[in-house]
N, CA and C atoms as an extended XYZ file, in Angstrom:
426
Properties=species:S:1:pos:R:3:atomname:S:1:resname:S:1:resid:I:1 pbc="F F F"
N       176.785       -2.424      -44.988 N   UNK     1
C       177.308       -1.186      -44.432 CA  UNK     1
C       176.236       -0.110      -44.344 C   UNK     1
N       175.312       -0.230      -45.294 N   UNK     2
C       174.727        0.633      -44.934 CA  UNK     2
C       173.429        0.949      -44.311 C   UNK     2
N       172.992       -0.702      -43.830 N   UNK     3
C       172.599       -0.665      -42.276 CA  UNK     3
C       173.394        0.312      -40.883 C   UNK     3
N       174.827        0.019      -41.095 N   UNK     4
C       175.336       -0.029      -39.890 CA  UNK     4
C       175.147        1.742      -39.705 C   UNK     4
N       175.395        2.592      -41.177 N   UNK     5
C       175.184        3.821      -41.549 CA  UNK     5
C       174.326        4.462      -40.867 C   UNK     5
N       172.781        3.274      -41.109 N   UNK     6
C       172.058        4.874      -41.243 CA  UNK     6
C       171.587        4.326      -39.599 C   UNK     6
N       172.005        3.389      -39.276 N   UNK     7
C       171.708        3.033      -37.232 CA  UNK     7
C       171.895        4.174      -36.420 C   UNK     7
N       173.576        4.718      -36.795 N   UNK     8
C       174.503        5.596      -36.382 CA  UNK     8
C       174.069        6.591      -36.883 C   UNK     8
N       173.636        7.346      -37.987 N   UNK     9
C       173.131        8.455      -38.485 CA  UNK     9
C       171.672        8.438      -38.012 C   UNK     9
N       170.553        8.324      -38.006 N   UNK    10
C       169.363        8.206      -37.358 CA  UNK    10
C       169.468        8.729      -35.880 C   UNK    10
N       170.531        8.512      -35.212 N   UNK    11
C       170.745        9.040      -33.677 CA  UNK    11
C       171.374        9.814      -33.714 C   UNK    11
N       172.227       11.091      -34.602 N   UNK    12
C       172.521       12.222      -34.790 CA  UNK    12
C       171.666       13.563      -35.133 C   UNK    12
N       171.774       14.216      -34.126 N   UNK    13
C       170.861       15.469      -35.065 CA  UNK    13
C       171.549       16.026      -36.277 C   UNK    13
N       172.865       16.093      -36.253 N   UNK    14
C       173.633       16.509      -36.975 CA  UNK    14
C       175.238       15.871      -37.718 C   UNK    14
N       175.608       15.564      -38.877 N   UNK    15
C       176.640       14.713      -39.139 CA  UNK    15
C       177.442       16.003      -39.816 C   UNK    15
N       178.868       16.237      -39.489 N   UNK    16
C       179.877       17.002      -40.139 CA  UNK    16
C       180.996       16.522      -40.768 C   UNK    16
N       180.700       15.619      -41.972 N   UNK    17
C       181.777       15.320      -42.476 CA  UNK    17
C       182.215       16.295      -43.944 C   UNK    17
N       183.996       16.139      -43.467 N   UNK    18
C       184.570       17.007      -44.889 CA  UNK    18
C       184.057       16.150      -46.385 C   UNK    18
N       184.874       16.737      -47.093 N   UNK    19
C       184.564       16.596      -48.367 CA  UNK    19
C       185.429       14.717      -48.579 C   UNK    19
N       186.176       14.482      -48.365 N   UNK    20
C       186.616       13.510      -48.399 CA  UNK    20
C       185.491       12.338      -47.591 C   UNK    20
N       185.250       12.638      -46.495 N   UNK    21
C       184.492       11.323      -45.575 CA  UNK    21
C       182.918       11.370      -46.241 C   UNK    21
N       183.038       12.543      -46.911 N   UNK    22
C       181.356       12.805      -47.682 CA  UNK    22
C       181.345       11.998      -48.866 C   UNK    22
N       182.375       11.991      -49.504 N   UNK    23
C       182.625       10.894      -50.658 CA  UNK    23
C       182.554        9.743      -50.157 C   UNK    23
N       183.195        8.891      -48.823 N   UNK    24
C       183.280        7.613      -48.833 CA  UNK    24
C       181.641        7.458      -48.247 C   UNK    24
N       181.449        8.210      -47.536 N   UNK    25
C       180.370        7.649      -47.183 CA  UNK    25
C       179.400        7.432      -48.255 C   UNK    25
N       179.169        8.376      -49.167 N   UNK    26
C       177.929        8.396      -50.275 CA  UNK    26
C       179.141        7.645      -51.513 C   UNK    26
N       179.685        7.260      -51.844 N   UNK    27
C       180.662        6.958      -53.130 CA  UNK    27
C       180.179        8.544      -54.557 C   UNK    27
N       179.940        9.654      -53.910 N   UNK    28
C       179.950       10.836      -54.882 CA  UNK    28
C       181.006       11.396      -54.605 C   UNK    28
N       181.956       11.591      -56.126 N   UNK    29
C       182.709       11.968      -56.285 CA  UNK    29
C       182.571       13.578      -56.048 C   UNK    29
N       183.072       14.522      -55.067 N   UNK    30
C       182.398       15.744      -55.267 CA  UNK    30
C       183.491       16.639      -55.775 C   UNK    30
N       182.985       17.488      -56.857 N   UNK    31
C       183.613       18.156      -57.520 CA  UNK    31
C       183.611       20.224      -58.079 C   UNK    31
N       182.234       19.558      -57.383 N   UNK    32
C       181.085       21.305      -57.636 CA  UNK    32
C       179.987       21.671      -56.744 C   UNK    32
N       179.289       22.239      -56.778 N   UNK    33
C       178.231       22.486      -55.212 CA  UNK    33
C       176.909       21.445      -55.483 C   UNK    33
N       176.928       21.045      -57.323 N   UNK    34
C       175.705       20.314      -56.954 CA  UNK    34
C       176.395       18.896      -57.093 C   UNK    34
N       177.483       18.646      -56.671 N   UNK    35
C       177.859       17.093      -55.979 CA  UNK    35
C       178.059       17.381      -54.675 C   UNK    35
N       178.321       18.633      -54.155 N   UNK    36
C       177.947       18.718      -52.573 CA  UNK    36
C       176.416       18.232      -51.821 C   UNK    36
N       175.653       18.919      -52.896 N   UNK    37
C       174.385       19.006      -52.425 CA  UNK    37
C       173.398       17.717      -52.562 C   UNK    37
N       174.404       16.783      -53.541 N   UNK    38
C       173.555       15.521      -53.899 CA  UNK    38
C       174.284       14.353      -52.629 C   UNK    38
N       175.663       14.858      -52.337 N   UNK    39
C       176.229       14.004      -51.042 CA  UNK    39
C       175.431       14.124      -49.602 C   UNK    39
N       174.855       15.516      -49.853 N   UNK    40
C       174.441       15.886      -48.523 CA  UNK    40
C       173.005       15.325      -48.446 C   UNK    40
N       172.113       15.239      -49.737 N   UNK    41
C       170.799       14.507      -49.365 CA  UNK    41
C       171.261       13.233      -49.266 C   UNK    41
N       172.459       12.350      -49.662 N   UNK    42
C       172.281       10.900      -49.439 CA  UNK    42
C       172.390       10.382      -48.329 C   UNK    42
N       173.198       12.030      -47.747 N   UNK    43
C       173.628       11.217      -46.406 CA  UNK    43
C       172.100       11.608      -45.288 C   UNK    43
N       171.597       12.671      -45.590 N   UNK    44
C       170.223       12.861      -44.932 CA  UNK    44
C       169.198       11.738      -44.799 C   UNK    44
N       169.544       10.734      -46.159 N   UNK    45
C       168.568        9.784      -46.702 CA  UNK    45
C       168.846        8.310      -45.712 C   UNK    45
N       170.315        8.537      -45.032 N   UNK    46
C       170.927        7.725      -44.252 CA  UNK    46
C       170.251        7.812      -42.847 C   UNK    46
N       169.995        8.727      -42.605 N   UNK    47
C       169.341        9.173      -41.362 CA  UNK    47
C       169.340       10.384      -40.574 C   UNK    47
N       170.378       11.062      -41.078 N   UNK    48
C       170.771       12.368      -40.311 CA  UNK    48
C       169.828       13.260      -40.392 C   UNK    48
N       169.462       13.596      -39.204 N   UNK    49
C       167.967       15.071      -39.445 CA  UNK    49
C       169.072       16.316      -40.013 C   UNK    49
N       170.339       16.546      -39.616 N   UNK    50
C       170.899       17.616      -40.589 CA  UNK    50
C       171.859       17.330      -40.963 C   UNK    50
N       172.670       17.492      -42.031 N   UNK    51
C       173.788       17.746      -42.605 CA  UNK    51
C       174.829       18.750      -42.790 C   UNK    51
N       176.143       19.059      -42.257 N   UNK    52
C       176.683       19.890      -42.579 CA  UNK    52
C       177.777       19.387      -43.244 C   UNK    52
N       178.462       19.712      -44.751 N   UNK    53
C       179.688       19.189      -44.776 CA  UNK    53
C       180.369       20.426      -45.093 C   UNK    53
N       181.788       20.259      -44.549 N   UNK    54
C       182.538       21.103      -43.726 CA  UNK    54
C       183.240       21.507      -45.931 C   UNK    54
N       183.590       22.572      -45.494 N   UNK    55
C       184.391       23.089      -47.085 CA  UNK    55
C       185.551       23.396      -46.793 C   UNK    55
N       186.492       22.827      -45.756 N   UNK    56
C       188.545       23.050      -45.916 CA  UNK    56
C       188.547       22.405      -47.296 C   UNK    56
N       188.416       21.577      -47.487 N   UNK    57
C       188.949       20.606      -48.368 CA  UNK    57
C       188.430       21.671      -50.050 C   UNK    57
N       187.173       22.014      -49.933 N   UNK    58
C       186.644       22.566      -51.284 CA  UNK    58
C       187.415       23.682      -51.732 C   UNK    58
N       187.555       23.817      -53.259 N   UNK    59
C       188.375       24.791      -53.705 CA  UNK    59
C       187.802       25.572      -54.058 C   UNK    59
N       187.996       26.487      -52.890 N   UNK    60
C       187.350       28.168      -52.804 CA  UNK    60
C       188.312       29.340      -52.046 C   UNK    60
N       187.715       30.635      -52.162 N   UNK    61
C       189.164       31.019      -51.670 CA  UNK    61
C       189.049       31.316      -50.096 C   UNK    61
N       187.155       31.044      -50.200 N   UNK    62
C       186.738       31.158      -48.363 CA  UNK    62
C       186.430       29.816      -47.985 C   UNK    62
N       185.869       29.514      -46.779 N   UNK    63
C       185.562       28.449      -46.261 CA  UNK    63
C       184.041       28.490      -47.144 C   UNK    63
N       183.706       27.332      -47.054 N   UNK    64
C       181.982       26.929      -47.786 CA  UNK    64
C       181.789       25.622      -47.596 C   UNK    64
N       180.709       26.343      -45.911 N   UNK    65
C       180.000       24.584      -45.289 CA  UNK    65
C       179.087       25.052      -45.537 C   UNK    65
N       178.402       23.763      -46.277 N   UNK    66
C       177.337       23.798      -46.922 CA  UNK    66
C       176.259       22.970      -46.095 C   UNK    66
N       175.183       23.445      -45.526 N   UNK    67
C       174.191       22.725      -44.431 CA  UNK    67
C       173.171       22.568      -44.746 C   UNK    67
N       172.660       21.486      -44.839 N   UNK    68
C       170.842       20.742      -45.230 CA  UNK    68
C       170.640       20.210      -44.407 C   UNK    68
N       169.040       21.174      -44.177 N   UNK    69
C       168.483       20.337      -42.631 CA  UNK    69
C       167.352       19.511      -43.094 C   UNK    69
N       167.306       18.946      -44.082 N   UNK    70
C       166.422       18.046      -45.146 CA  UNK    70
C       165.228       18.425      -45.849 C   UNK    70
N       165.125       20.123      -46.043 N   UNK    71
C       164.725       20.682      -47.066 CA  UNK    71
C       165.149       21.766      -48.089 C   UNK    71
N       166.408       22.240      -47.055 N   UNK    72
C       166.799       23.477      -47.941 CA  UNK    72
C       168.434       23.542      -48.012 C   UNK    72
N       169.281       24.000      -48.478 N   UNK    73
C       170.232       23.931      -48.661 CA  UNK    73
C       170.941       25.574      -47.494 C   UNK    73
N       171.917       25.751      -47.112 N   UNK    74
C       172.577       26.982      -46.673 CA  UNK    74
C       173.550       26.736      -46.717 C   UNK    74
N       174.718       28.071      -47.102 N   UNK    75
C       175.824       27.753      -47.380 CA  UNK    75
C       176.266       28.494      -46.873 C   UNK    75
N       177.161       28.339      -45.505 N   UNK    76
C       177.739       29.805      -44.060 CA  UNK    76
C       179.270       29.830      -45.170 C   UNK    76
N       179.464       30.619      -45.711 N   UNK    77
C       181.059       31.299      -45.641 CA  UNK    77
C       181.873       31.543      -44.329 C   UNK    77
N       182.852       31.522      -44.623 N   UNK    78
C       183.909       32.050      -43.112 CA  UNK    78
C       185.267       32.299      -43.866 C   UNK    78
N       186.071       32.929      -43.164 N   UNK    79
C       187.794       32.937      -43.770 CA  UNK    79
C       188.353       31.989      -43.567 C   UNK    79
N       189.364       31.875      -44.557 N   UNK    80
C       189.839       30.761      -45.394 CA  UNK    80
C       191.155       31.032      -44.110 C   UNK    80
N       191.962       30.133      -43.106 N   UNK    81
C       192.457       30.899      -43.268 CA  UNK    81
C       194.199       29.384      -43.757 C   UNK    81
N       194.964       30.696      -44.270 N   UNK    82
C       195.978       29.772      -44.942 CA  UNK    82
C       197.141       29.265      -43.824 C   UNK    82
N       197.809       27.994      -44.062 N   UNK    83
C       199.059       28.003      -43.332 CA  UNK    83
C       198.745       26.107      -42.761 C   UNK    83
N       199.872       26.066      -42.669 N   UNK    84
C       200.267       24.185      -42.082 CA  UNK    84
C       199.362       23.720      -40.894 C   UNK    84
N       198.611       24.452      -39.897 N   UNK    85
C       197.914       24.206      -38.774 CA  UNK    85
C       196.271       23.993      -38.750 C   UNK    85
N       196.791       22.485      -39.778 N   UNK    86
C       194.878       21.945      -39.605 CA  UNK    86
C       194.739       20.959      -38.843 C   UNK    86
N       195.665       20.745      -38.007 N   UNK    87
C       195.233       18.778      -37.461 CA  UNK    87
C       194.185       19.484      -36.453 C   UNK    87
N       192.747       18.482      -36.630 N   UNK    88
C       191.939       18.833      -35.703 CA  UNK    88
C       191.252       19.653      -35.965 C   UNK    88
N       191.638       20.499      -36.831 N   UNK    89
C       189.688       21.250      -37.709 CA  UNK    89
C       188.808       20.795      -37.367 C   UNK    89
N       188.476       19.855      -37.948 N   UNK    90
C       187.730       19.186      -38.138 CA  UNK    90
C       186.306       18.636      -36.347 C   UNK    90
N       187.429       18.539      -35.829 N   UNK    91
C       186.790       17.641      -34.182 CA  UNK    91
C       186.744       18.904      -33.963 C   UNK    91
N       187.536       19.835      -34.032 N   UNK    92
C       187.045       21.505      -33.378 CA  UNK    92
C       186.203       21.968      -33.616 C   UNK    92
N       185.541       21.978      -34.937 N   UNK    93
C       184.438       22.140      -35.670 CA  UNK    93
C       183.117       21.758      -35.310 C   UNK    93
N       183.185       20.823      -34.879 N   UNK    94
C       182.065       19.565      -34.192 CA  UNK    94
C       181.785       20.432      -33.170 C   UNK    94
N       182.996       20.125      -32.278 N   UNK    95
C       183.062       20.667      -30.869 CA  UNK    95
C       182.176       21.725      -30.882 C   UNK    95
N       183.036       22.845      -31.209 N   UNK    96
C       182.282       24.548      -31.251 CA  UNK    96
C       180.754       24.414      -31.418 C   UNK    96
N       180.431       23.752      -32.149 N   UNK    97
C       179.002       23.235      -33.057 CA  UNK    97
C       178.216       22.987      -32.006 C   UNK    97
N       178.398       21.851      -31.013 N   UNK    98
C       177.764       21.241      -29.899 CA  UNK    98
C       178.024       21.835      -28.954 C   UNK    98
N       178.869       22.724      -28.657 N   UNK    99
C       178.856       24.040      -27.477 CA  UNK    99
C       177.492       24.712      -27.774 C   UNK    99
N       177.754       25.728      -29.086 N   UNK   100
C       176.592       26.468      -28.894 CA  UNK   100
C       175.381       25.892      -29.415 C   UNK   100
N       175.180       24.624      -29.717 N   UNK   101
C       174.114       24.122      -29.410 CA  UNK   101
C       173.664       24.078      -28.066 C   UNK   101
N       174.350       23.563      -27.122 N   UNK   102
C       174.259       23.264      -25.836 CA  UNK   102
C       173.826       25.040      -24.844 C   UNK   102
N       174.205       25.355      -25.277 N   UNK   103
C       174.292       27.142      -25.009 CA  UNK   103
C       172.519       27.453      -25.489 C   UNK   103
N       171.644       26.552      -26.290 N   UNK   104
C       170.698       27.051      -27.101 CA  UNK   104
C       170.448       27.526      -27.719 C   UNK   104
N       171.825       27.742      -28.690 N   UNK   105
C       171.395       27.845      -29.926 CA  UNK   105
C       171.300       27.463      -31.183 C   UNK   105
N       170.609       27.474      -32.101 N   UNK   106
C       169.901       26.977      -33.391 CA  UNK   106
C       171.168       26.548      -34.221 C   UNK   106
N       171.035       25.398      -35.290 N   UNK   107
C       172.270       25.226      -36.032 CA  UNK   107
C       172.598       26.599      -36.739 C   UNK   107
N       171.792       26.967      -37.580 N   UNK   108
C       172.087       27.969      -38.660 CA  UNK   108
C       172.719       29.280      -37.273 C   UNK   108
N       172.670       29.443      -36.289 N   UNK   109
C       173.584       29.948      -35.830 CA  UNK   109
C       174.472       29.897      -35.181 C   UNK   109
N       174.816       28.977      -34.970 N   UNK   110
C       175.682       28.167      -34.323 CA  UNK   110
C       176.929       27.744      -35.263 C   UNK   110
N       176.670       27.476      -36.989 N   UNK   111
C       177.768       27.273      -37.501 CA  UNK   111
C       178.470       28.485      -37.694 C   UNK   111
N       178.314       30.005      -37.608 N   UNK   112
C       179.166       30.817      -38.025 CA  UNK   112
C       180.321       30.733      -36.500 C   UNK   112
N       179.480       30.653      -35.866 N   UNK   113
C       180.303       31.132      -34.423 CA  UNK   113
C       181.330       29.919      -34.615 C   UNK   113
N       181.305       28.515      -34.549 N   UNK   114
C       182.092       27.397      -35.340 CA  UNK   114
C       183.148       28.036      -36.112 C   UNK   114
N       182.694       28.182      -37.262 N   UNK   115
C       183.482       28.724      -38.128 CA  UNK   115
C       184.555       30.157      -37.771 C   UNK   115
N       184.054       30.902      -37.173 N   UNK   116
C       184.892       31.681      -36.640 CA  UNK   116
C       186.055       31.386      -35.323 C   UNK   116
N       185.592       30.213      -34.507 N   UNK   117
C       186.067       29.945      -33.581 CA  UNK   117
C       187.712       29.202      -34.268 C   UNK   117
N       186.687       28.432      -34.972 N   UNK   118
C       187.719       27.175      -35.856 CA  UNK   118
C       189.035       27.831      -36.286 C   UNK   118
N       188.385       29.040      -37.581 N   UNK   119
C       189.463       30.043      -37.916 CA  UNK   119
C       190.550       30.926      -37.072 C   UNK   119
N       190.178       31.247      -35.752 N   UNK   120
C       191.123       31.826      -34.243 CA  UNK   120
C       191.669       30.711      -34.041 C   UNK   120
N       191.275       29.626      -33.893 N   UNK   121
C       192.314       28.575      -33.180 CA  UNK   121
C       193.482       28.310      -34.693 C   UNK   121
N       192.962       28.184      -35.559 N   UNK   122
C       194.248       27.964      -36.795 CA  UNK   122
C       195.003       29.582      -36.811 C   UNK   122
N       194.554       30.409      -36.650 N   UNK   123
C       195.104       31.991      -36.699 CA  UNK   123
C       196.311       31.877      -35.178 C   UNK   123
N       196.079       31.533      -34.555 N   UNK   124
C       196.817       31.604      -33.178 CA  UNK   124
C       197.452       30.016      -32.662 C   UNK   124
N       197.913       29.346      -33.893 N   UNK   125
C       197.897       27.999      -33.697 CA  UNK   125
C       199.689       28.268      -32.719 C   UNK   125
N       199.952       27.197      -32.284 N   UNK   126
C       201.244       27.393      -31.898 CA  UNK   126
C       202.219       27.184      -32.337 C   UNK   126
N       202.445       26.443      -33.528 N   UNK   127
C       203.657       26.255      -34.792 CA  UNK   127
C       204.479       25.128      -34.337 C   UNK   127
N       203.488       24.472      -33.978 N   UNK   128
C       204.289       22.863      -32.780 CA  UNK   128
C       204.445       21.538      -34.100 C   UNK   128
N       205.442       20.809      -34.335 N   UNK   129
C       205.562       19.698      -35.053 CA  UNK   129
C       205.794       19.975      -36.240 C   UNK   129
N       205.925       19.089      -37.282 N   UNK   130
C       206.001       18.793      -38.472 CA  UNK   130
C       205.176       18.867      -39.123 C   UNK   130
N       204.652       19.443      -40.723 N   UNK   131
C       203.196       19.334      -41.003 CA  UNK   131
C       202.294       19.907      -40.675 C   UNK   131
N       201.106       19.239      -40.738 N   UNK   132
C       199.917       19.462      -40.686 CA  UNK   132
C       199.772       19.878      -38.749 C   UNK   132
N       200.036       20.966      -38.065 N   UNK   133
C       200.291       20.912      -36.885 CA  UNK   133
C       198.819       21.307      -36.272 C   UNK   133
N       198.868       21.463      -34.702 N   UNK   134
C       197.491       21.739      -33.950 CA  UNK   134
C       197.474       22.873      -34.492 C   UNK   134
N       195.616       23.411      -33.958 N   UNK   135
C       195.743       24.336      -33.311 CA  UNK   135
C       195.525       25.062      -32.223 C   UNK   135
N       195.130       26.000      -31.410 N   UNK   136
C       195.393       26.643      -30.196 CA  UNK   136
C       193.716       26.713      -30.042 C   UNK   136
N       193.279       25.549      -29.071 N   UNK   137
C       191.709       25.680      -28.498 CA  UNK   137
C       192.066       26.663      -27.590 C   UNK   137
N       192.322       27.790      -26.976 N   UNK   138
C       192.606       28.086      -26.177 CA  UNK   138
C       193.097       30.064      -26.363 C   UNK   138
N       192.736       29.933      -27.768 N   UNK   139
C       193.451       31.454      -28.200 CA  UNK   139
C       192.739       32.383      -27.520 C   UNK   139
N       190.862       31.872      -27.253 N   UNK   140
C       190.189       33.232      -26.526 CA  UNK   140
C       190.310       33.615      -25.295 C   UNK   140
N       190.942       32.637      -25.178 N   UNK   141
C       191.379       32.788      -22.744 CA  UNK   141
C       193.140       34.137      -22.683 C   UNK   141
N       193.763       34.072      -24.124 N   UNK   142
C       195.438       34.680      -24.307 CA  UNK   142
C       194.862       36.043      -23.938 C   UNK   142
């Protein structure tokens, strides 16, 4: 497997997995920032020129993605924000990420705008389904 890993990671500039897919991938149990930070070099060690892993999952009372571009650690805060409308964080997250990359700009600025984007679409979600519901890609066009 972890051929097949670092094939697929080696051709990423960037990998965003939560705290959960950061565990399976590295088997570190993460529990504190320096099991964040030891998941995030293994997975660098896999191939990824950067790392971001995403902090919904981490227990804090803000967001805390923590990003290594394979020397230094940064940790973007954003608002937390509360309520049933996470399906898709996550791919939104990405998304936003590779917009303003594509736009030209740099990761380290590119994840706040992410992070803020991420947080409007769960803030303006539409309250559709059961659970864990969408949210609203679409809140900045209302």
């Amino acid at each position: 497997m972890r051929g097949e890993k670092a094939e697929l990671f080696s051709r990423a500039l960037t990998v965003t997995p939560n705290i959960p897919e950061a565990e399976a991938l590295t088997g570190i149990v993460i529990r504190n920032d320096s099991d964040r930070r030891d998941a995030a070099r293994a997975i660098a060690a896999l191939g990824a020129a950067t790392v971001v892993i995403k902090g919904g999952h981490y227990p804090s009372e803000d967001i805390s993605d923590l990003f290594f571009d394979g020397h230094a650690f940064h940790d973007f805060r954003g608002e937390r924000i509360r309520g049933g409308s996470t399906h898709g964080t996550g791919c939104t997250f990405a998304a936003a990420l590779v917009s303003h990359l594509a736009l030209g700009r740099r990761l380290p600025e590119a994840i706040p705008l992410a992070q803020r984007y991420v947080a409007g679409a769960m803030r303006h979600a539409p309250g559709l389904g059961h659970g864990q519901g969408p949210v609203d890609h679409f809140w900045e066009l209302h």
